[in-house]
C-alpha positions as CSV (number, residue, x, y, z in Angstrom):
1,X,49.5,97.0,131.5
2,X,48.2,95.7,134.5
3,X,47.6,91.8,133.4
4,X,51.3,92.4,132.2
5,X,52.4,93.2,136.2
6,X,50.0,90.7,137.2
7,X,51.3,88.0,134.9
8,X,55.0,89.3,136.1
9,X,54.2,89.2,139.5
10,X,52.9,85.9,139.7
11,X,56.2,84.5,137.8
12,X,58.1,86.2,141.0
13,X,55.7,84.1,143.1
14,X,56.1,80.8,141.4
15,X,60.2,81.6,140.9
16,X,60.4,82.3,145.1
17,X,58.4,79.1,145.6
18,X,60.3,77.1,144.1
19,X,63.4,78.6,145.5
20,X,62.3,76.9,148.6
21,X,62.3,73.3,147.5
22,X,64.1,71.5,144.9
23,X,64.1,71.8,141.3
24,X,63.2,69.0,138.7
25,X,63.4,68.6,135.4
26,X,67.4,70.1,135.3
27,X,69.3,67.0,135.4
28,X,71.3,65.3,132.9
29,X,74.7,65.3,131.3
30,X,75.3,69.1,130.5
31,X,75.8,69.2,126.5
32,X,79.4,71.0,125.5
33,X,79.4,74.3,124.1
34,X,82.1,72.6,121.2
35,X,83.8,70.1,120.7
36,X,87.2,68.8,118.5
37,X,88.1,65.8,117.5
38,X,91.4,65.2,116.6
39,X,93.6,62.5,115.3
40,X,97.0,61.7,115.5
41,X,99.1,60.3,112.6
42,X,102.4,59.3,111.7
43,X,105.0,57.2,113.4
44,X,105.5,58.3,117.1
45,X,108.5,55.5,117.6
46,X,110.9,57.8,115.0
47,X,110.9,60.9,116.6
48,X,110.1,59.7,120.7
49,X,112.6,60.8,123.2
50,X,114.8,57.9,123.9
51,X,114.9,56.6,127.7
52,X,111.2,57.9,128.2
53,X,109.7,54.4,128.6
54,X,106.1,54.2,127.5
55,X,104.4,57.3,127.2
56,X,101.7,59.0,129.0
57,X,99.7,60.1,125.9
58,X,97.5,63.3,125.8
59,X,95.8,66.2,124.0
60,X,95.1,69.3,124.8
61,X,93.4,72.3,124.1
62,X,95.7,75.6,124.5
63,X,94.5,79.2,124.3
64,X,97.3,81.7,122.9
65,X,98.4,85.0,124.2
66,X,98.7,88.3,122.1
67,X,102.7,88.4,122.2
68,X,105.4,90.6,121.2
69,X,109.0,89.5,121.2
70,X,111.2,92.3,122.4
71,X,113.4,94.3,120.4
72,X,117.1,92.6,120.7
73,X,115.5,89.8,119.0
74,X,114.2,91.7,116.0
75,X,116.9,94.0,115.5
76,X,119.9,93.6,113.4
77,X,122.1,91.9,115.3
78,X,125.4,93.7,116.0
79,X,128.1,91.3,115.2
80,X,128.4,87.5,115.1
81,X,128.6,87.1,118.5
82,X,125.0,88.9,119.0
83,X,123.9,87.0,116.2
84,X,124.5,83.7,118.2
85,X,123.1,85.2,121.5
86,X,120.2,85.8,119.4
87,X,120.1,82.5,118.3
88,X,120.1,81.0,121.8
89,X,118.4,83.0,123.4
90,X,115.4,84.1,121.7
91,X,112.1,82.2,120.5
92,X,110.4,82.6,116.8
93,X,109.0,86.3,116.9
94,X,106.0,83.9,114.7
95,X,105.5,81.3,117.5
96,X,102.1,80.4,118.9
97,X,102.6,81.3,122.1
98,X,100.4,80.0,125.2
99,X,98.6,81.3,127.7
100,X,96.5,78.8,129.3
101,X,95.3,74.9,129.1
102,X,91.4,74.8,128.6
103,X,90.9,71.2,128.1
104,X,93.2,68.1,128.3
105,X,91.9,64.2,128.0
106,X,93.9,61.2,127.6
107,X,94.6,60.0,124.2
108,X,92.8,57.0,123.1
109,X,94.0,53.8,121.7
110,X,93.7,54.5,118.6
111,X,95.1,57.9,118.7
112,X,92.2,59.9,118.7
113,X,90.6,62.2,121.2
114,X,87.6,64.3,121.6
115,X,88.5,67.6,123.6
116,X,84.8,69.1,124.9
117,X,84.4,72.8,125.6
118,X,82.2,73.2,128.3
119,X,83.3,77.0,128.8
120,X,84.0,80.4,126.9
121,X,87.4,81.3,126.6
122,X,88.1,84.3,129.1
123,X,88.1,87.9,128.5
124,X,91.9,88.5,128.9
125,X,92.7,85.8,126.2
126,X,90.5,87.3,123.7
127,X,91.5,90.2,121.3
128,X,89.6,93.3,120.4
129,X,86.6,95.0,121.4
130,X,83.1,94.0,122.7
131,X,81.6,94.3,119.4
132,X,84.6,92.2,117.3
133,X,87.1,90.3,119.1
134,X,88.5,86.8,118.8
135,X,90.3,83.6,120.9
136,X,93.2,81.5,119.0
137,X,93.5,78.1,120.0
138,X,96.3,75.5,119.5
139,X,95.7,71.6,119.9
140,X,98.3,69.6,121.4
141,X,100.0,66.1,122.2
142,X,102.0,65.5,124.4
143,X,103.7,63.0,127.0
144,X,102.3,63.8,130.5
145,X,105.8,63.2,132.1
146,X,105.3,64.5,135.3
147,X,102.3,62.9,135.8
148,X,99.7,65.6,137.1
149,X,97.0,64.9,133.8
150,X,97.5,68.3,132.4
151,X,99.9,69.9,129.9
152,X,102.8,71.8,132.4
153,X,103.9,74.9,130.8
154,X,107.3,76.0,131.3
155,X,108.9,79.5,131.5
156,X,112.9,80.6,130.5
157,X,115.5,80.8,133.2
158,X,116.8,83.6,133.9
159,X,119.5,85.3,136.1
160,X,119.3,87.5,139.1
161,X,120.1,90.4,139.5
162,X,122.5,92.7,142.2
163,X,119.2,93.2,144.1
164,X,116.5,91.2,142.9
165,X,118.1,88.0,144.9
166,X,119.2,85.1,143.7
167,X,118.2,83.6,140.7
168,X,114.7,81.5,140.4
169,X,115.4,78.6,138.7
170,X,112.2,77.9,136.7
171,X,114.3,74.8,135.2
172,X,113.8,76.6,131.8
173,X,112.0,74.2,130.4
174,X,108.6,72.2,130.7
175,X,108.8,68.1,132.4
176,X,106.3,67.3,129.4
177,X,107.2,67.1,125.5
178,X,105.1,68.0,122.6
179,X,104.8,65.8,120.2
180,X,102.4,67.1,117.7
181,X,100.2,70.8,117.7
182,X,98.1,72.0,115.5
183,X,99.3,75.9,115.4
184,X,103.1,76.3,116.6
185,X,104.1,79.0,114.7
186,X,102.5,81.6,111.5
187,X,105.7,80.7,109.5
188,X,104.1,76.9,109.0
189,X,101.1,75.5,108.0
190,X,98.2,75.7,110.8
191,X,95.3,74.2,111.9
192,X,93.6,76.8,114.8
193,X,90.6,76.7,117.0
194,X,88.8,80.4,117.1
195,X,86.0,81.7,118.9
196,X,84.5,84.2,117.5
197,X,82.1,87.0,119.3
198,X,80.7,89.6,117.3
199,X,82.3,91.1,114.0
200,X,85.6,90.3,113.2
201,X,88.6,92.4,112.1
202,X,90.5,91.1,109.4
203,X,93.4,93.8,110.1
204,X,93.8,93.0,113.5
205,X,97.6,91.7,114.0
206,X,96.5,88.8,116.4
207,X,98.3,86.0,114.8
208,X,97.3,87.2,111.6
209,X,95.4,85.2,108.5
210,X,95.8,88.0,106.0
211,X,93.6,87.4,102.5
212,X,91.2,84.2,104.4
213,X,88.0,84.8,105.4
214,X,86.6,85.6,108.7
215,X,86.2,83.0,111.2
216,X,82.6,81.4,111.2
217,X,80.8,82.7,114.8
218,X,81.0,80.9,118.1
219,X,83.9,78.0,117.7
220,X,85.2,77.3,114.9
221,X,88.3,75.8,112.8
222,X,90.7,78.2,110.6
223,X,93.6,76.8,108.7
224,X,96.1,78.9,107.0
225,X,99.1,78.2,104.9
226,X,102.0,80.4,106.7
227,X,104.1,83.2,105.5
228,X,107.7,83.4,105.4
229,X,109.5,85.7,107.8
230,X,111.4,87.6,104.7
231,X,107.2,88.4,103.7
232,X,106.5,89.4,106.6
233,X,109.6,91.8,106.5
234,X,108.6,93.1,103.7
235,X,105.2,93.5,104.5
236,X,105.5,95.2,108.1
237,X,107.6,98.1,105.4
238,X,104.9,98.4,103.5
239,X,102.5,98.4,106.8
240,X,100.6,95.7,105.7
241,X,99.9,92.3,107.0
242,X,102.0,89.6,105.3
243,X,99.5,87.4,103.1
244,X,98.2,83.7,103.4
245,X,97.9,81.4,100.2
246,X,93.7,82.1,99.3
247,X,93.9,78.3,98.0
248,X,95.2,76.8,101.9
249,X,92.5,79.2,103.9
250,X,90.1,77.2,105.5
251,X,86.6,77.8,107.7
252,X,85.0,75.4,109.3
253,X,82.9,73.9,111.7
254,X,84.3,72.1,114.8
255,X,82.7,68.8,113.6
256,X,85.6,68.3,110.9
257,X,88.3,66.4,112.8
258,X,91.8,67.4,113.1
259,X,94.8,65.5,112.0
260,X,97.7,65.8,114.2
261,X,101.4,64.7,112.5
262,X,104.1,63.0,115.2
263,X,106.9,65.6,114.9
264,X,110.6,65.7,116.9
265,X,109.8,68.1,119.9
266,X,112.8,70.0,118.8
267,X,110.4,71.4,116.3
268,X,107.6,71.7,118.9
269,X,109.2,72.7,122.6
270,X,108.0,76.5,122.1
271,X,104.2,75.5,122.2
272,X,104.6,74.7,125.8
273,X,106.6,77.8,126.6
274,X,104.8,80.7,127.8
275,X,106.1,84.5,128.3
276,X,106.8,86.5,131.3
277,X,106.3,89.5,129.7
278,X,103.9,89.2,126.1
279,X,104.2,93.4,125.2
280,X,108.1,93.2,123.9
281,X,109.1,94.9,127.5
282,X,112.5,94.0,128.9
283,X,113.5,93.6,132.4
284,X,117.2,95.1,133.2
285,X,118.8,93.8,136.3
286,X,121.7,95.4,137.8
287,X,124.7,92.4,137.5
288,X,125.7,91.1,140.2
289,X,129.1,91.2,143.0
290,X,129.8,87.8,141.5
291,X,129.9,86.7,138.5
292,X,127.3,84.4,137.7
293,X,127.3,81.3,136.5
294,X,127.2,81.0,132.5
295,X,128.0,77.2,131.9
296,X,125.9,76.4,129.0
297,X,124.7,80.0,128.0
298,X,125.7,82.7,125.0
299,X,126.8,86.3,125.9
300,X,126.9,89.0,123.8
301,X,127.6,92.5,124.5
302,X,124.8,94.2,122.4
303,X,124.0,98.1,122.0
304,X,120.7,99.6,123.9
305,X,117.9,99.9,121.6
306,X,116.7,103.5,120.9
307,X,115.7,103.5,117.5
308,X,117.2,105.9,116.2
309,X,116.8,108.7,118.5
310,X,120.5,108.7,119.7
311,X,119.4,108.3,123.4
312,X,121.0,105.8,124.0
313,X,124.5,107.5,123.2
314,X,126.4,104.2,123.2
315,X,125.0,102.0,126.2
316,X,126.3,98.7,126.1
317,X,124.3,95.7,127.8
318,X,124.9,92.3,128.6
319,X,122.5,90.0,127.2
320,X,122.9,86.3,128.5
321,X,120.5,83.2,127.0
322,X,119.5,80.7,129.1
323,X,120.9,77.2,128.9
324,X,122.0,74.8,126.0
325,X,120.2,72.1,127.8
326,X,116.9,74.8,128.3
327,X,113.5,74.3,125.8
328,X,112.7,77.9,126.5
329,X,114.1,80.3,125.4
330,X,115.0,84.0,126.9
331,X,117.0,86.4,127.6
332,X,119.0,88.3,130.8
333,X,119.7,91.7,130.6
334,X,122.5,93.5,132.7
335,X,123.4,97.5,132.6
336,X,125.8,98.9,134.6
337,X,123.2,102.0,134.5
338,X,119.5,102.1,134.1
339,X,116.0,100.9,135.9
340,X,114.2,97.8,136.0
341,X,111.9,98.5,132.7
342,X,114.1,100.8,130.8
343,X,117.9,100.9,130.8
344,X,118.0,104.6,129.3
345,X,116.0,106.6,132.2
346,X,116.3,109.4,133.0
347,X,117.0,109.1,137.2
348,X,118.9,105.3,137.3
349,X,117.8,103.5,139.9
350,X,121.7,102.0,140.3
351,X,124.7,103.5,138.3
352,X,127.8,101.8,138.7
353,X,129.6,102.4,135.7
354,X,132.6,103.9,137.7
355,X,132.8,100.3,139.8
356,X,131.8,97.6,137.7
357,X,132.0,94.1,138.8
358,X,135.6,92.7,137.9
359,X,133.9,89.9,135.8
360,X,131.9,92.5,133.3
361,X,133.2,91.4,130.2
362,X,131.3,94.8,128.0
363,X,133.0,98.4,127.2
364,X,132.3,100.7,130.4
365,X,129.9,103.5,129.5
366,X,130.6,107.0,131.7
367,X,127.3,108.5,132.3
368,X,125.9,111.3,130.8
């Protein structure tokens, strides 16, 4: 015991000395933790925006968010109007949606790209607990339109409220366009990075690969063959996962490059698009003196969810989409009665359902 305090002591000693001077024997390219190559194919000239000139070329690596759409764009719509507010308004409930750009290069002349990980994906991206949890990872490309050498992500546009000032215009869509990704949505075919730590549950709902196998440990690449949203109707009834094709599942090793098809970014815009709000919570605003502008936007006037437990007793809101023109998608919500996260509360924080705004276009609820 005491050569082992001796021995311990005198690495201390040697660590503090050479604390004092400089270290050798520590320099050198550091080596990545992973890395992807990918490939693009196809022909870029058929589906490029026209009037874009030549394109700024890149790839990056995306990490997704756990996401929940919210419930007007999963319910039954109530009439045809809904339906088309729905339409306009709301992104795939499947989409890969993202939260953050880890890595972005320049593509290379001949299409290809190597994206290094030099860094673990962050805590709040991953899903589960310490002992089984796991990153999803989309890999993009995309014209760097704006210029700033990483891929922008955009947010929908919104309305303002009575007295939430004036509404932010976050241009509703991103300056960039996707022109090819990997993952963009669990109703197609994907190609995903993961990062695995620990176990891994298989029954975890985080863009789900129901009947493949787990993720290999540390990075790796997991392909899947997509489920219809019909199956995974039927599924969620059943409460199970909706199920992959076995013979499309793949795990592999990052080493295997990845081949990335030109697509139109009509198909794509959503990949860019990130969420305000990613647990299916709404945001009600009170609607405003004036009546706001709605050139280029669908309204509805669409029943309160309460599923089913009759407390909404009729409420009517106004849900707005953003703008024709817009890449992403969302929604604004007016009451006439209600609170910020919940338009059925108990104590409103503004009722004026005896004075509403002489544009409101909706039935006038009395309160209850």
């Amino acid at each position: 015991m005491a050569a082992v305090t001796r021995t311990a002591l005198a690495a201390i000693g040697l660590a503090a000395a050479a604390g004092c001077g400089d270290l050798s024997g520590f320099g050198g390219t550091v080596p990545a933790l992973a890395a992807v190559r990918i490939q693009t194919t196809g022909d870029l000239t058929s589906v490029q925006v026209p009037g874009g000139g030549d394109p700024a070329l890149r790839a990056a690596l995306v990490w997704g968010a756990q996401w929940l759409t919210e419930p007007l764009c999963i319910l039954p719509p109530d009439d045809a109007r809904a339906a088309a507010m729905i339409a306009a308004g709301c992104r795939d409930p499947f989409s890969f949606v993202p939260d953050r750009v880890a890595v972005d290069v320049a593509l290379e002349a001949d299409g290809g790209a190597t994206l290094a990980l030099f860094d673990l994906p962050a805590a709040d991206v991953m899903v589960g607990d310490v002992t089984a949890r796991v990153a999803y990872a989309s890999l993009v490309v995309y014209d760097d339109r704006d210029g700033d050498g990483t891929l922008t992500l955009g947010r929908a546009n919104r309305l303002g409220g009575r007295d939430n000032g004036p509404p932010i215009d976050t241009g509703g869509s991103t300056p960039d366009i996707v022109y090819a990704a990997s993952f963009v949505s669990m109703t197609q075919p994907d190609t995903r990075l993961a990062f695995r730590e620990g176990g891994f549950n298989a029954a975890a709902a985080f863009y789900p690969r129901s009947g493949c196998g787990a993720p290999l440990p540390s990075f790796s690449l997991v392909s899947a063959s997509g489920f219809t949203a019909d199956a995974a109707l039927a599924a969620q009834l059943r409460g199970e996962l909706p199920p992959e094709d076995p013979a499309m599942c793949r795990e592999q090793p990052t080493d295997v490059p990845v081949a990335l098809v030109f697509r139109p970014p009509s198909e794509l815009h959503e990949v860019a698009c990130e969420e305000r709000a990613t647990d299916s919570s709404v945001r009600y605003r009170e609607p405003p003196a004036d009546a706001p502008d709605l050139t280029g936007r669908t309204i509805a006037c669409a029943k309160v969810p309460d599923f089913g437990s009759g407390k909404a007793k009729g409420a009517i809101q106004l849900a707005i989409s953003g703008r024709s023109g817009d890449s992403c998608l969302g929604l604004t919500h007016y009451v006439l009665r209600g609170c910020r996260t919940d338009a059925l509360c108990e104590l409103p924080a503004w009722d004026i359902t005896a004075t509403p705004p002489d544009w409101w276009p909706c039935p006038v609820q009395a309160p209850q």
